[in-house]
LUMNU-561569 format. One record per residue (C-alpha): residue in one letter; x, y, z. Coordinates in steps of 0.2 Angstrom, whole numbers, plus 5000, padded with zeros to 4 digits. Example, Ala and Ser with C-alpha at 12.3 -4.5 7.8 and 13.67 -1.06 7.14 Angstrom:
<recs>
a506249785039/s506849955036/
</recs>
This chain:
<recs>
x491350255052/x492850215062/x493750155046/x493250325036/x494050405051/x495650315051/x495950335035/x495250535036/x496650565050/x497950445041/x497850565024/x497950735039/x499550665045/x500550625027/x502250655025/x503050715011/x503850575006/x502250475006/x502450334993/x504250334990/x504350154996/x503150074986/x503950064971/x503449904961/x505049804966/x504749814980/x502949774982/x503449634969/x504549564982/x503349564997/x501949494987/x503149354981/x503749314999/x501949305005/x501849184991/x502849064997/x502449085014/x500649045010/x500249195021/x498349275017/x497849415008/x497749545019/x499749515024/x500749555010/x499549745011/x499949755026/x501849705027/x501849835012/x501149985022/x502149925035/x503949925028/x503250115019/x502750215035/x504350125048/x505550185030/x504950345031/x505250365049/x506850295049/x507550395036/x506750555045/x507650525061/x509250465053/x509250645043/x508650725059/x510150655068/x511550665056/x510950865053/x510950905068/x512950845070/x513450925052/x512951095047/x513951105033/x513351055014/x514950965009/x514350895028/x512650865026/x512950775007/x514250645016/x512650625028/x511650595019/x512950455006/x513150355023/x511050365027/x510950295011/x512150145013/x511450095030/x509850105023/x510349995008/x511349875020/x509849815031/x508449845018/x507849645016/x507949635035/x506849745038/x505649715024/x505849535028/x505249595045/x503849695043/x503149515032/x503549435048/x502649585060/x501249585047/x501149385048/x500949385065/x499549535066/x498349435055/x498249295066/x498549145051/x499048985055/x500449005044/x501349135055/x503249185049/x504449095062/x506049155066/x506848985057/x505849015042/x506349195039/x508149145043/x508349015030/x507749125018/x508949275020/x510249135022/x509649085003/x510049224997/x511849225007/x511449345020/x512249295036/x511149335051/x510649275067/x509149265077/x509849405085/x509849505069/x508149455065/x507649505084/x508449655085/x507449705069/x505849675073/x506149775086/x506749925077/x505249945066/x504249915083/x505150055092/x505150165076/x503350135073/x502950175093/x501950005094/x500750065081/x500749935069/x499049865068/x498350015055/x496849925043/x497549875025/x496449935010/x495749745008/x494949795024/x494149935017/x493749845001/x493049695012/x491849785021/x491249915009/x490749744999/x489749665017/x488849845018/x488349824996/x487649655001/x486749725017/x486049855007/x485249734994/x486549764980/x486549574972/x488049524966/x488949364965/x490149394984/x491449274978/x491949284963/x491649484966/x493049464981/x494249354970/x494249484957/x494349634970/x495949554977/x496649554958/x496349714954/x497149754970/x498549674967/x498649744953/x498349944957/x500049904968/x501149844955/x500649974943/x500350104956/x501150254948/x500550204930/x498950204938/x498950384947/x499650444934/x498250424921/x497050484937/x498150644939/x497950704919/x496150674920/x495950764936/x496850914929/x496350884911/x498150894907/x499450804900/x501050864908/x500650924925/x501451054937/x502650994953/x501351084963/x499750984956/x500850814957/x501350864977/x499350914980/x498750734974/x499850654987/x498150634995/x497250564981/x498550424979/x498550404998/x496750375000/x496150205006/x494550215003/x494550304986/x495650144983/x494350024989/x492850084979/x493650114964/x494249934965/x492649874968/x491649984956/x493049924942/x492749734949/x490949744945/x491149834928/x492349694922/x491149564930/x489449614930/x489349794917/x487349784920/x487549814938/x488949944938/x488150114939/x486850044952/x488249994963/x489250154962/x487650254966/x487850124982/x489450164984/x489550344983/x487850344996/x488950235009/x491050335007/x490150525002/x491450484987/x490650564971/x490150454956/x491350544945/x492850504955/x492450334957/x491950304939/x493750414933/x494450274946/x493850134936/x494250214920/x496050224925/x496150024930/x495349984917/x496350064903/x497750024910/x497549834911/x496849854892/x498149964888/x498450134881/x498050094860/x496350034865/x495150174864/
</recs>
């Protein structure tokens, strides 16, 4: 319930530009970095949604400020030029930051030291300090207003899967969990791709309007949509006799109807497969 709720008021409260930040280079990069940090699973989701909602805001408030000291449009496009290049400048300090905020929420032994994150932005010949890297932890901290510990989708996904084996659904946990993780790996490096194929089913269209693409800004949003349909496409690739009894489970436990989830499947599925497979 509380996590329903989150995620209930989390889709209330969306901006526009929801999404914008999660393009697949840059979700590339944090999953690699958490890679060679050996950081856990639920980091690099994290540190993603992280660097996404402290972007968004930053942007918002540098706009904010730089409008309200130019009124003028050949103003407000030299405004927006220099947003851009700040943004551009310190764009791998503050992603390295939110890895290194999102290290230190999840408690891991592998925590993200100041040393470690410097030597790697020094390997790539950036020249910061502690300082720097202090400053900019900071910064997303002060944007975010403190509110940094928001649940990841793997936590959605973990405890949908706890309340399945509650409720007597019996499937094999780990190897179910292993795949889970994959595929959600793998719904945010083909995010767009993904959405998109969900979008033409939805409106049973193949080029859809800007309105219909602005009004599924919630769709793409949704954690929990996220979470069953990864573990409803989990159990189809692992255990196809079990699938239509465990979305009828899931649909009882989210209120998420069996169509949605089962379009969500269809959606990972084909595009892992690919599109010349019928």
């Amino acid at each position: 319930i509380h996590l329903a709720t989150e995620n209930e008021q989390h889709l209330s409260e969306l901006p526009e530009q929801a999404g914008c930040f999660k393009e697949t280079r840059i979700v590339e990069f944090i999953f690699l970095l958490s890679e060679k940090w050996h950081l856990d699973e639920s980091t690099r989701y994290q540190a993603v949604e992280l660097l996404e909602r402290f972007m968004i805001k930053q942007v918002e408030q540098m706009c904010g400020d730089r409008g309200n000291s130019k009124g003028h449009d050949q103003g407000q496009r030299s405004s927006w030029s220099s947003v851009r290049e700040q943004i551009t400048n310190t764009f791998v300090l503050r992603l390295v930051s939110c890895v290194q905020l999102a290290s230190k929420l999840s408690l891991h032994y592998n925590r993200v030291t100041s040393d470690t994150a410097l030597k790697f932005l020094q390997s790539l010949k950036y020249s910061y300090t502690k300082q720097d890297l202090l400053e900019s932890e900071l910064a997303v901290l002060n944007t975010l207003h403190f509110h940094i510990n928001v649940s990841s989708p793997l936590a959605y996904v973990e405890l949908l899967l706890e309340v399945l084996g509650y409720n007597g659904c019996l499937l094999p946990a780990k190897p179910l969990h292993q795949i889970c993780v994959q595929l959600l790996d793998f719904c945010y490096l083909t995010r767009e791709s993904i959405y998109d194929i969900l979008l033409k089913i939805a409106i049973e269209n193949s080029t859809p309007s800007k309105l219909q693409i602005a009004k599924f800004l919630t769709v793409k949003e949704d954690f929990m949509l996220l979470a069953v349909g990864v573990i409803s496409a989990g159990v189809f690739i692992l255990s196809p006799r079990h699938w239509e009894q465990v979305v009828e489970h899931l649909n009882c436990i989210t209120g998420i109807t069996p169509q949605s989830i089962m379009e969500f499947s269809y959606a990972v599925v084909k595009r892992i497969v690919g599109s010349t497979t019928p």
